[in-house]
C-alpha positions in Angstrom: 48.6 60.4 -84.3 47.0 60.7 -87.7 47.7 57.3 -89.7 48.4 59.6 -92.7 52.1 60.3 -91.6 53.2 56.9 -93.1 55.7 55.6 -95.6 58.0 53.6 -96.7 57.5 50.2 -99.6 59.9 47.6 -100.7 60.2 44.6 -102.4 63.0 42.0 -100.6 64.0 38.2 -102.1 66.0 35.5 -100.1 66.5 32.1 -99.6 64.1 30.4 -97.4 65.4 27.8 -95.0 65.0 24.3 -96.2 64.4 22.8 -92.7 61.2 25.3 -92.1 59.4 25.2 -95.2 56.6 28.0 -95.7 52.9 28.5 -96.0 50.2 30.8 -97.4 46.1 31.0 -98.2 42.8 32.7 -98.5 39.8 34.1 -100.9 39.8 37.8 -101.6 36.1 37.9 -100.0 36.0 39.5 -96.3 34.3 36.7 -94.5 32.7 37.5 -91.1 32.6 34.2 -89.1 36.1 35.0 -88.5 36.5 38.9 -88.4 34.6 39.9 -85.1 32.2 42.7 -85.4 30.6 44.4 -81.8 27.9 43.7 -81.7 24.9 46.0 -82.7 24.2 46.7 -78.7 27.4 48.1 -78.3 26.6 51.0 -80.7 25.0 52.3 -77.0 28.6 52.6 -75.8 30.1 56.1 -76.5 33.7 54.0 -77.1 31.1 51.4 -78.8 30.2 53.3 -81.6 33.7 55.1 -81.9 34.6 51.3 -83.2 31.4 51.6 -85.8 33.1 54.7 -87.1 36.1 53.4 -87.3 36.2 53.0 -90.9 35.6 56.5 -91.8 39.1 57.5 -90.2 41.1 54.8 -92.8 39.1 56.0 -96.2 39.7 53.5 -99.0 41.1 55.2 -102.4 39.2 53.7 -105.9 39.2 50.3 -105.5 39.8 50.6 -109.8 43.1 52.0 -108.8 44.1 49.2 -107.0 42.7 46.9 -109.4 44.5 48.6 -112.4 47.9 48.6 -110.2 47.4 45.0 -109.2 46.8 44.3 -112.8 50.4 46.0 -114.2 52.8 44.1 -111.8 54.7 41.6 -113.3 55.4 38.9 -110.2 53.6 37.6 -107.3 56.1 39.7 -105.2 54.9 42.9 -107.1 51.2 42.4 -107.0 51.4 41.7 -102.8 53.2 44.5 -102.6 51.2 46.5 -104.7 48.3 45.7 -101.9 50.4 46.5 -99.3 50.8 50.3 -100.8 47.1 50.1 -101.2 46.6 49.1 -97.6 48.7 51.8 -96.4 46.8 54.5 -98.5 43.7 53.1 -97.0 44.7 53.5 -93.3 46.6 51.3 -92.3 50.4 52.0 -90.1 51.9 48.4 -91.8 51.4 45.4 -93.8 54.2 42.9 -94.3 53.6 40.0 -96.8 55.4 36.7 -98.2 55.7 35.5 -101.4 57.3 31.7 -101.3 57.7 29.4 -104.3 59.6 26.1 -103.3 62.6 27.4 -101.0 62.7 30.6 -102.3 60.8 33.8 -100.6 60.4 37.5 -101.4 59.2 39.9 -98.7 57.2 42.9 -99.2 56.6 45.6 -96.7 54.9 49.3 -96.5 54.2 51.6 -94.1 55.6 51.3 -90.7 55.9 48.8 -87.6 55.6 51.7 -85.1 54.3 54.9 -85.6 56.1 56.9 -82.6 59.6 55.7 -84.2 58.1 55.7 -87.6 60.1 52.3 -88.1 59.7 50.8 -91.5 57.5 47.7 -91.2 59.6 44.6 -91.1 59.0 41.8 -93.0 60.8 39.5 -90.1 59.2 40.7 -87.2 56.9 39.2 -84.5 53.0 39.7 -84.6 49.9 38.3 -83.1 48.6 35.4 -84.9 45.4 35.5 -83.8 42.9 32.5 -85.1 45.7 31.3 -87.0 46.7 29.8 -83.4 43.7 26.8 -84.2 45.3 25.1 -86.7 48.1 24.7 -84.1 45.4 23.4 -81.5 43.7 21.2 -84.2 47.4 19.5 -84.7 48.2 18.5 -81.2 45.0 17.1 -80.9 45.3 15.2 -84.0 48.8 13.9 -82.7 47.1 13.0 -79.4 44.5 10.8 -81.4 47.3 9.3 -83.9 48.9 8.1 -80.3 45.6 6.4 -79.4 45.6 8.8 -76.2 42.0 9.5 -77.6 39.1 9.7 -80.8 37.9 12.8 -82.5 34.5 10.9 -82.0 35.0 10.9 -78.5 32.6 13.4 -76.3 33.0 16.8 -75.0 32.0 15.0 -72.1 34.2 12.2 -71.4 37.1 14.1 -71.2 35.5 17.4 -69.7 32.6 16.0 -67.4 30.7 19.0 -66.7 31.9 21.3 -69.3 29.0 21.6 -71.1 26.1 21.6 -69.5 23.7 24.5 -69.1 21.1 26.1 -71.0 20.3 23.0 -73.1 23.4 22.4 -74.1 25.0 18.8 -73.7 28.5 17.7 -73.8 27.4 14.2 -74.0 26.4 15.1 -77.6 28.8 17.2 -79.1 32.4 15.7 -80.0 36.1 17.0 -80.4 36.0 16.4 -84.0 32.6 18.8 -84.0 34.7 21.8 -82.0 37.6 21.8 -84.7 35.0 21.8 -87.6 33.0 24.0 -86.2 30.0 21.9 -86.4 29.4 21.7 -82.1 26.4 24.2 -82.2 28.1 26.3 -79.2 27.7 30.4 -79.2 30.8 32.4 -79.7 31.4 33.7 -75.9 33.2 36.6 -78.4 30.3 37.9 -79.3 29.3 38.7 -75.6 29.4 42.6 -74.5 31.2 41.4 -71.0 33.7 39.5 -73.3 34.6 42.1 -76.2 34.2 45.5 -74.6 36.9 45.4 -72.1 38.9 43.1 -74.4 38.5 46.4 -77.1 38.8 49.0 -74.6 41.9 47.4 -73.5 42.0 48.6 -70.2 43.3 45.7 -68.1 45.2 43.4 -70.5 46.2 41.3 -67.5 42.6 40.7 -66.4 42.2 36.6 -65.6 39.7 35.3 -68.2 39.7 31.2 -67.2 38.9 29.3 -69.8 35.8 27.5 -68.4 34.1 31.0 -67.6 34.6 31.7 -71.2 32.4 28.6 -71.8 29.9 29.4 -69.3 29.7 33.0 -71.1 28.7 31.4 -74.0 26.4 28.8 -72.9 24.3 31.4 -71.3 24.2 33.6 -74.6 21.6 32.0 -75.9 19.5 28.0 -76.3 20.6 25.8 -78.9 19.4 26.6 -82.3 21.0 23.7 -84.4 21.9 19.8 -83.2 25.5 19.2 -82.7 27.0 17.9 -86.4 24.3 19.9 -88.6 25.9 23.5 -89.8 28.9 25.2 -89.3 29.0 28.2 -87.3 32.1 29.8 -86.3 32.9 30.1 -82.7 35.9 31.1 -80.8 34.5 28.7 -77.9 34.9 25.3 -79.6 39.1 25.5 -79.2 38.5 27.1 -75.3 37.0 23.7 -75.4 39.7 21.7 -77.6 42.4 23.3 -75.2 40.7 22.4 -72.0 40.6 18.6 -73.9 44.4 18.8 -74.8 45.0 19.7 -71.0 42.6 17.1 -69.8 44.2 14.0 -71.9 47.9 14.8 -71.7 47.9 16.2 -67.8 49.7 19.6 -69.6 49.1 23.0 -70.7 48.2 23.3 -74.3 50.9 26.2 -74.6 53.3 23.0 -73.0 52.2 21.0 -75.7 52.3 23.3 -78.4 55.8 24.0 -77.4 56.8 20.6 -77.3 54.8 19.1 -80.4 55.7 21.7 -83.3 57.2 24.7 -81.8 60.7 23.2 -80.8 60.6 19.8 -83.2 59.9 22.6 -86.4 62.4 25.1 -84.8 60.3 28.0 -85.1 62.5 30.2 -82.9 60.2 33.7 -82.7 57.0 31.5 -82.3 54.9 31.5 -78.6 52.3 31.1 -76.9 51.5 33.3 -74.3 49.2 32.6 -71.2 49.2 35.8 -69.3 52.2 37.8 -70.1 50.4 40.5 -72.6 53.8 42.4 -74.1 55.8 41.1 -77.0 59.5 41.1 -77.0 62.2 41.4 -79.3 61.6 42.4 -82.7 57.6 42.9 -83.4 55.2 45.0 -85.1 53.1 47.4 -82.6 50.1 46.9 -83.0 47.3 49.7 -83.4 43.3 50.4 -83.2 40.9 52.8 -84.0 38.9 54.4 -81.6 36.6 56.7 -82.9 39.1 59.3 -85.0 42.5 58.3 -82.8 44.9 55.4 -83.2 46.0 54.0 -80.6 49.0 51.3 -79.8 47.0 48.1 -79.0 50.3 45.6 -78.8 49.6 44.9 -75.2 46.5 43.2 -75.1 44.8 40.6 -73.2 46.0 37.0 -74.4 43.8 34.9 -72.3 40.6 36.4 -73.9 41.1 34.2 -76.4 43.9 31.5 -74.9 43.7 28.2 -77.5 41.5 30.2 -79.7 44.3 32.8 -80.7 46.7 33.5 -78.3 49.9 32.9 -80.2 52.7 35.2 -81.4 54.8 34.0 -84.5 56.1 35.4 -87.8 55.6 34.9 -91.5 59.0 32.8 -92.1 57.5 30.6 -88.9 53.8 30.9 -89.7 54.7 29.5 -93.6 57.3 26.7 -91.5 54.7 25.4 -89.5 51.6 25.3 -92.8 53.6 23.7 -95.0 55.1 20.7 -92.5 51.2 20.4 -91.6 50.5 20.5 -95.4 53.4 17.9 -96.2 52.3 15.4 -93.5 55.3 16.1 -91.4 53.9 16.8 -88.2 50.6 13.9 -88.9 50.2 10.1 -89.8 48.0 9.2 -93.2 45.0 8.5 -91.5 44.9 11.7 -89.3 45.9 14.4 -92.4 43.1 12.9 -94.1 40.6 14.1 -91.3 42.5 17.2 -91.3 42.1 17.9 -94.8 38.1 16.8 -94.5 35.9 19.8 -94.9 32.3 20.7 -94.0 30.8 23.5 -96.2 30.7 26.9 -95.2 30.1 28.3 -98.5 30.2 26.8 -102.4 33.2 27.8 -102.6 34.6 27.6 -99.0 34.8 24.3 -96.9 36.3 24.6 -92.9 38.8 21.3 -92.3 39.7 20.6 -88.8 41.7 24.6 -87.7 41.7 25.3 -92.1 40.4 26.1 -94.7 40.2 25.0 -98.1 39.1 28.1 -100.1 38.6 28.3 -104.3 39.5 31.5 -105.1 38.2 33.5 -107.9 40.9 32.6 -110.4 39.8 28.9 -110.1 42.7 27.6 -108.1 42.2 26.0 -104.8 44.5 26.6 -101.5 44.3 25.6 -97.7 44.6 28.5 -95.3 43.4 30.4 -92.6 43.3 33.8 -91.3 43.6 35.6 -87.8 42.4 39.1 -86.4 42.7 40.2 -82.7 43.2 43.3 -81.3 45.8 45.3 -83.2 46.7 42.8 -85.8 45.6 41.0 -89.3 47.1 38.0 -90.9 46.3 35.5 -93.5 48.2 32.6 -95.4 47.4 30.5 -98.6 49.0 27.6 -99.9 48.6 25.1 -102.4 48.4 21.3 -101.6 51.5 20.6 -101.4 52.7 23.7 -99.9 55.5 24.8 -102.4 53.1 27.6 -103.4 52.5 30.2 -100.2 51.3 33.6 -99.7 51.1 35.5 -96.5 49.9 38.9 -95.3 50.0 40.9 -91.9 49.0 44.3 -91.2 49.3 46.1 -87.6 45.7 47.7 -87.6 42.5 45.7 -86.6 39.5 47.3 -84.4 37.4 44.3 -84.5 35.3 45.5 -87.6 34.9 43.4 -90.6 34.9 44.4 -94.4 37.1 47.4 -94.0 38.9 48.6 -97.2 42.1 47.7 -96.4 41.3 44.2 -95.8 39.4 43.9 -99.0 42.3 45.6 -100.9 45.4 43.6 -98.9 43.0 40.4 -99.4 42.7 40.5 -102.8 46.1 41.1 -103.6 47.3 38.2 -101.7 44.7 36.0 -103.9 45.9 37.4 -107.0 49.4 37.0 -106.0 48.7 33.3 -105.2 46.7 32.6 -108.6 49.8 34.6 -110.3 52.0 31.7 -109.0 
């Protein structure tokens, strides 16, 4: 189906519910330690390189144009939206957004949630979260160390004997604290052809991926080239790692503890986190990828490809619930939302936390945030400090390419939007 035979746009306020709060975040720059690219070898695969031409099936209109339109709305609301039309006209089926000041929120929404029924894209429904799942992981663990159950500072190692330890890599050496900043050293087993080209292809989405293979994958990618501690480097293996930890210290599943430690206590009722089951239910965007010059409807994928890393399932009003009670201390004591909140640089203008971000955007005002991307789906949230300013964003499109148009134009208008507030 030709992403062309899309429309639909619209502006919707409400009343957000006091008990779940809201969330947003993010710079307009396309940053690609989270936004997986195949790697080059893959351009050797026939359904390889139909990913590397994906971009030339969503053409991107004048970026002016977007810029100009951006720069005549009038409201936060208007400017997101204003994205969301632009993301649309560069490819993509749907992109749902948030706008949330206080306990007030506006919705935006283009395009559609499902191009077979060509049902307008809905603000309220379900999507994959993606890497927006870590700051999830980061919390329970942070919980688990405000109960003295264990130390950031403790080892890989004492908790997962064994783990890591191949290829010159030692668990002994690298600590939790350095798997939720990013810091550990460890490849991305993400990056690995065995890992990615069935995950794109999509074929089996009920395929067994367990979590310490993942981790073998990626310690035979490659010898160390930093110490544990000196750089960050992005890598979806560090929260394998920090869920195998949560499961080692509280005897659980980290879904189990997910569940019991935010999901149910913040009553975020369209929030999961699947393990093997790959459908959604209920009300939820489909979600689509490119494959050389066809969509096609990616919402069943394979959630244990990425498991603690960025399995979940939520939605904007429940994605902005859960940021702003971690903002606002609710869900962490003092001491532990002041490691959350510490930050290693990834750029001068971007510093990683432990599962977020702290981002200044071009405006000069700072946020926290994150973003996610897996198969089918893109999201991102800003907010401010103290999480009474929040912007979200979600469109139904990703092909695991980075710096497409659409992200760059539904990116930016989300940072405007947020400086606007």
């Amino acid at each position: 189906m030709s992403m062309r035979e899309i429309s639909g746009a619209g502006i919707e306020a409400g009343t957000a519910n006091q008990s779940t709060g809201g969330t947003a975040r993010r710079s307009s720059r396309v940053r690609g330690h989270r936004r997986w690219l195949l790697p080059v070898a893959t351009a050797a695969c026939l359904l390889m390189t139909g990913v590397g031409t994906a971009t030339a099936a969503a053409p991107a209109t004048d970026s002016s144009a977007a810029e100009s339109s951006a720069a005549a709305a009038q409201t936060p609301a208007d400017i997101l939206q204003a994205g969301a039309q632009q993301g649309i006209a560069d490819g993509y089926p749907g992109v749902i957004g948030m706008v949330r000041q206080g306990d007030t929120a506006q919705y935006v929404h283009a395009g559609v949630g499902d191009l077979t029924n060509k049902v307008p894209a809905d603000p309220k429904a379900k999507f994959r979260i993606g890497s927006n799942t870590k700051a999830f992981i980061s919390t329970v663990l942070l919980q688990l160390e405000g109960e003295k159950r264990l130390s950031l500072d403790d080892t890989v190692a004492k908790w997962l004997p064994g783990a890591v330890a191949a290829n010159g890599y030692d668990g002994s050496k690298i600590t939790i604290r350095q798997l939720l900043n990013h810091t550990s050293g460890l490849p991305d087993y993400f990056k690995a052809i065995q890992i990615n080209g069935p995950y794109f292809l999509n074929t089996n989405p009920r395929e067994v991926f367990p979590p310490q293979n993942l981790v073998n994958v990626a310690l035979g990618m490659r010898a160390p080239t930093t110490e544990p501690g000196e750089k960050f480097d992005y890598s979806n293996t560090n929260y394998v790692l920090a869920g195998m930890v949560i499961r080692a210290v509280t005897g659980s599943e980290p879904a189990a503890e997910v569940q019991r430690r935010i999901i149910e206590p913040l009553g975020l009722r369209d929030t999961s986190f699947p393990t093997a089951d790959p459908a959604l239910y209920g009300n939820y965007l489909h979600g689509y990828a490119i494959r050389t010059i066809f969509i096609n409807d990616a919402t069943a994928s394979n959630v244990q490809v990425f498991g603690s890393a960025g399995a979940m399932v939520s939605t904007m009003d429940d994605l902005a619930a859960f940021s702003r009670a971690l903002m606002t201390g609710k869900l962490l004591e003092p001491a532990q939302m002041a490691e959350l909140k510490t930050t290693v640089p990834v750029t001068a203008d971007v510093g990683y936390g432990l599962g977020i971000e702290r981002i200044k955007l071009s405006c000069g005002k700072w946020a926290w945030g994150h973003n996610g991307a897996v198969l089918g789906y893109f999201s991102e949230w800003l907010s401010s400090e103290d999480g009474t300013e929040q912007v979200l964003h979600t469109n139904n499109e990703y092909h695991l390419l980075a710096g497409t148009p659409g992200q760059a134009h539904t990116g930016k208008a989300m940072t405007d939007a947020f400086c606007a507030l």
